[in-house]
C-alpha atoms as one frame of an Amber mdcrd trajectory, in Angstrom:
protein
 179.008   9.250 112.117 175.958  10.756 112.920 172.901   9.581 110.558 172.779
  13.601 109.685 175.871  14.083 109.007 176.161  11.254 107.106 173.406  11.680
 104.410 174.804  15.049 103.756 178.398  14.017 103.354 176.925  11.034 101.339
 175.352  14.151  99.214 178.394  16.460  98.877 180.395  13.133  97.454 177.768
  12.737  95.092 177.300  16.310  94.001 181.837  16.190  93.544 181.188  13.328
  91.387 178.667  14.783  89.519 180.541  17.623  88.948 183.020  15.357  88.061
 181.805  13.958  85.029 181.422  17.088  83.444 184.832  16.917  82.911 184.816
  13.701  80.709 183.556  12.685  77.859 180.479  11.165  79.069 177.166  11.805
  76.645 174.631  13.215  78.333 172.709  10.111  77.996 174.690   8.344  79.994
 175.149  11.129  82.550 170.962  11.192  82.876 171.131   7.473  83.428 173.203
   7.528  86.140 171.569  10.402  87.925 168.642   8.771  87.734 169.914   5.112
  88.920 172.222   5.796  91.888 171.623   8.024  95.348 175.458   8.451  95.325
 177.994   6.943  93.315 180.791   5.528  95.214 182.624   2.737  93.001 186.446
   3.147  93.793 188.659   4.026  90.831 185.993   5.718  88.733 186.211   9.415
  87.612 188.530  10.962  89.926 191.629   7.935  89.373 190.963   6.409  86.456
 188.918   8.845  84.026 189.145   7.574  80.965 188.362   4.078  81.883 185.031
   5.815  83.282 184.125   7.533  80.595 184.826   4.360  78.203 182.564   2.034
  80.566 179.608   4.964  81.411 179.169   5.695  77.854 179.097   1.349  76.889
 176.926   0.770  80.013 174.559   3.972  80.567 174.010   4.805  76.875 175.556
   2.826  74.251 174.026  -0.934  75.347 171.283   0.783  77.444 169.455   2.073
  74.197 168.790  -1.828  72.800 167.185  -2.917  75.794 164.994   0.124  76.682
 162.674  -1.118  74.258 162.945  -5.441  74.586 162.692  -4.768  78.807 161.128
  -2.284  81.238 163.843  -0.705  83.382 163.083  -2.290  86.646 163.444  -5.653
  85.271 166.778  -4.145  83.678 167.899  -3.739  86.812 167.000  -6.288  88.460
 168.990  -8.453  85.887 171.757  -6.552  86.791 171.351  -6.811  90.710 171.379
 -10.496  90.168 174.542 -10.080  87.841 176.323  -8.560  90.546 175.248 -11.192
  92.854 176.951 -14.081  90.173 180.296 -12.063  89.720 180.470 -12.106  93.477
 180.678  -8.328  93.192 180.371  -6.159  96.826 180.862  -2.859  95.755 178.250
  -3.182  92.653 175.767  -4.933  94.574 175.349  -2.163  96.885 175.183   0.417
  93.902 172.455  -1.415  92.590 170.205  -2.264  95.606 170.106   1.396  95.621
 169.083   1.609  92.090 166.759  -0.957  91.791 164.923   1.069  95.143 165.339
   4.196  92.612 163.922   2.781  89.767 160.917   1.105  91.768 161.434  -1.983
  92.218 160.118  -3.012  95.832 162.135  -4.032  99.010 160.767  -7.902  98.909
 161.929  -7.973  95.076 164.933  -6.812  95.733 165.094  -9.657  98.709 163.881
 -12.497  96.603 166.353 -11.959  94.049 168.951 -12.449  96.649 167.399 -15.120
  98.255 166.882 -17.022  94.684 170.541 -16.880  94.046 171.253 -19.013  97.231
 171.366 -22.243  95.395 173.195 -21.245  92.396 175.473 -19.497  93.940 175.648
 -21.076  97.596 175.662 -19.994 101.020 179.349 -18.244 100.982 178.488 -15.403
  98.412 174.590 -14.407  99.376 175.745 -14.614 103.444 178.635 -11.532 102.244
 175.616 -10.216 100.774 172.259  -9.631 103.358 174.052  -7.051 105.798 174.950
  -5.096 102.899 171.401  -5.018 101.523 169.992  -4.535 105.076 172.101  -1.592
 105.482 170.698  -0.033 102.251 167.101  -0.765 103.611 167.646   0.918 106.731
 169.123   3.868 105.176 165.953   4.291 103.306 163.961   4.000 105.976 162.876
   0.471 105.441 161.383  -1.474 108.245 163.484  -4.861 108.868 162.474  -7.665
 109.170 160.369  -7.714 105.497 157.585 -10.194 105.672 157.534 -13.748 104.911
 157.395 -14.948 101.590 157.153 -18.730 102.130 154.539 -21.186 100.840 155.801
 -23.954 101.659 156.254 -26.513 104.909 158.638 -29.409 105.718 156.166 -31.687
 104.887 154.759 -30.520 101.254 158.159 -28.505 100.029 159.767 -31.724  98.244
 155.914 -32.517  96.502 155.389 -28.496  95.415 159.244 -28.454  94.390 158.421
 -31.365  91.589 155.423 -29.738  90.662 157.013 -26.533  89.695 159.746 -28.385
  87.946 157.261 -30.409  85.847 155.503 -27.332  84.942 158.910 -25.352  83.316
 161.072 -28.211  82.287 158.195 -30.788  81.047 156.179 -33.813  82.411 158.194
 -36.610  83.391 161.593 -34.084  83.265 162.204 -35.158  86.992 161.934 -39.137
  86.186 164.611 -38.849  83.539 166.447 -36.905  86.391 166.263 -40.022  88.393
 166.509 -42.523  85.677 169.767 -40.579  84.312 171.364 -40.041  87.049 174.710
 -41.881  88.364 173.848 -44.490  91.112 174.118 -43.056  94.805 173.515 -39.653
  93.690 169.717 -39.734  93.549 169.936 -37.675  96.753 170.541 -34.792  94.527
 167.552 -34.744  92.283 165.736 -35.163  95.954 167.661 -31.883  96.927 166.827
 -30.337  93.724 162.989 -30.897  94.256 163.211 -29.950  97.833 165.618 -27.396
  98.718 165.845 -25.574  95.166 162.936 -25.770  93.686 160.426 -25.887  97.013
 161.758 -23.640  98.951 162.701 -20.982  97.147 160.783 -21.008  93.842 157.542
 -21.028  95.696 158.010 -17.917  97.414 155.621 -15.303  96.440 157.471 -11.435
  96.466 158.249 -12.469  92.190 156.537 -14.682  90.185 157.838 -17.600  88.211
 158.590 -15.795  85.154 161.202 -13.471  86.745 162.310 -16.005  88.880 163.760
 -17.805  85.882 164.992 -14.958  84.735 167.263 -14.138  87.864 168.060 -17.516
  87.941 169.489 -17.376  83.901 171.168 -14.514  84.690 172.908 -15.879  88.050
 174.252 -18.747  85.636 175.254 -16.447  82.808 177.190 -14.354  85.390 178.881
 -17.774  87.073 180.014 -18.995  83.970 180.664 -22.405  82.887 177.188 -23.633
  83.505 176.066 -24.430  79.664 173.790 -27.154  80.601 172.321 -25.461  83.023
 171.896 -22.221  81.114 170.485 -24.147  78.289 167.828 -25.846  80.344 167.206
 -22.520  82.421 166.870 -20.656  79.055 163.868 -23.454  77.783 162.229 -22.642
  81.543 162.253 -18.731  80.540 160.848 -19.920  77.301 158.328 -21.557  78.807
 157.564 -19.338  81.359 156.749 -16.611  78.917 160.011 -14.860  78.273 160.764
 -13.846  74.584 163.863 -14.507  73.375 164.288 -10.770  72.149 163.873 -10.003
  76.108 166.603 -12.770  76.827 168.991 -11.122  74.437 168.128  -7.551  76.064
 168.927  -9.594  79.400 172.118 -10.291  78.603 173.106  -7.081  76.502 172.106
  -4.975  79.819 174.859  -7.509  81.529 177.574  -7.541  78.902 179.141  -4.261
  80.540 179.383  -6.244  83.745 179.971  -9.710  83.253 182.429  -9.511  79.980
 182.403 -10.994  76.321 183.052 -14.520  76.954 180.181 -15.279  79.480 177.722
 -12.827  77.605 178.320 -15.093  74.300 177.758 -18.379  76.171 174.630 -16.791
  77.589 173.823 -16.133  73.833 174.642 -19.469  72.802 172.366 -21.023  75.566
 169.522 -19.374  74.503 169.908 -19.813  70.220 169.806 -23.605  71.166 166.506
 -22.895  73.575 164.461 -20.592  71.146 166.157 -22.658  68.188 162.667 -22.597
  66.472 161.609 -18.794  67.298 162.533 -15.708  65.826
């Protein structure tokens, strides 16, 4: 299809969905928010099929949950946490709504890259490799020169060295020597992998800094599920990072709509056990 043609039937589906929602019983809050978030709004099943499941999730998501985190958050870093939400659930269709948004809401093409890029060792090769061409295509339909520049700091030679240093800085001196002194023998190659490939090449990159880094990375584990250790020592880096714990709890409540109950309250749990002593 022509590029043309394209952007204005892209346009005509969103002004029919639009129009759409006028039809449920969607506040007007929630209606503004999603105006404001998405370019077009595409998600199959929604309004059209299944209206009263739309009107029950836009009016949780866009306005009932929304109004405790406007204040705890900003809205791009609202966003981003659920960009990197989408990215844990393994969720296509939601990841391309929301590189749109987070483009909407201001939040810059190499942010919206390094969150992706972040979640490559949490979530592994198989779900971020599903993920680039659909990002990409979102760039270029905004006009968005490809490829964005580098964002590395690191070389083979220093990566393993910075790696530790970061991990000393947000989990403690001496955390990575327990790591080796705890760890099962002939697996020490992991806590090498740790300081090299998670931590040094990807935590170095500029494009975020380390405070949002950590929080992309709690929020990658809270959408995973069945990481409580690693959520629990994730949630002491956002701690020490600089990270409140009312902004963790906004984190997660501008999630819950996406991820469900049951990984939203281990989430919770994680963090009461890392701010245990702050209120």
């Amino acid at each position: 299809m022509h590029f043309g043609l394209r952007v204005v039937y892209l346009q005509h589906k969103y002004i029919k969905n639009i129009i759409s929602m006028k039809s449920l019983n969607i506040t007007e809050k929630a209606k503004t928010t999603i105006r404001r978030l998405f370019s077009q709004r595409y998600s199959v099943n929604t309004l059209k099929h299944d209206p009263e499941l739309t009107a029950i999730f836009d009016n949780f998501a866009y306005d009932e949950s929304l109004a405790l985190t406007e204040g705890p958050v900003l809205e791009k870093t609202r966003v981003m946490c659920i960009l990197a939400s989408t990215i844990g659930c393994g969720s296509k269709l939601e990841f391309r709504n929301y590189v749109d948004a987070c483009l909407n809401v201001g939040v810059k093409p190499r942010e919206i890259r390094e969150v992706v890029y972040q979640a490559m060792p949490y979530v592994g090769f198989n779900y971020v490799i599903d993920l680039l061409p659909i990002m990409n295509e979102v760039f270029e339909n905004n006009d968005i020169k490809l490829p964005l520049d580098e964002q590395a700091t690191t070389t083979q030679e220093d990566r393993k060295e910075k790696g530790r240093q970061y991990m000393e800085e947000v989990f403690g001196k001496g955390a990575v020597e327990n790591m080796y002194q705890t760890c099962p023998k002939g697996q020490e190659h992991i806590i090498d992998f740790l300081q090299s490939y998670c931590f040094g090449d990807y935590y170095t990159r500029k494009g975020i800094d380390a405070q949002h880094r950590e929080l992309m990375t709690f929020c990658f584990l809270a959408s995973l599920g069945g990481c409580p250790n690693q959520m629990e020592s994730h949630a002491v880096a956002n701690k020490n990072t600089g990270t409140s714990k009312t902004e963790m709890v906004a984190a997660v409540t501008a999630m819950l709509p996406y991820i469900g109950f049951p990984r939203s309250l281990q989430a919770l749990n994680a963090i009461n056990k890392a701010y245990e002593h702050q209120f």
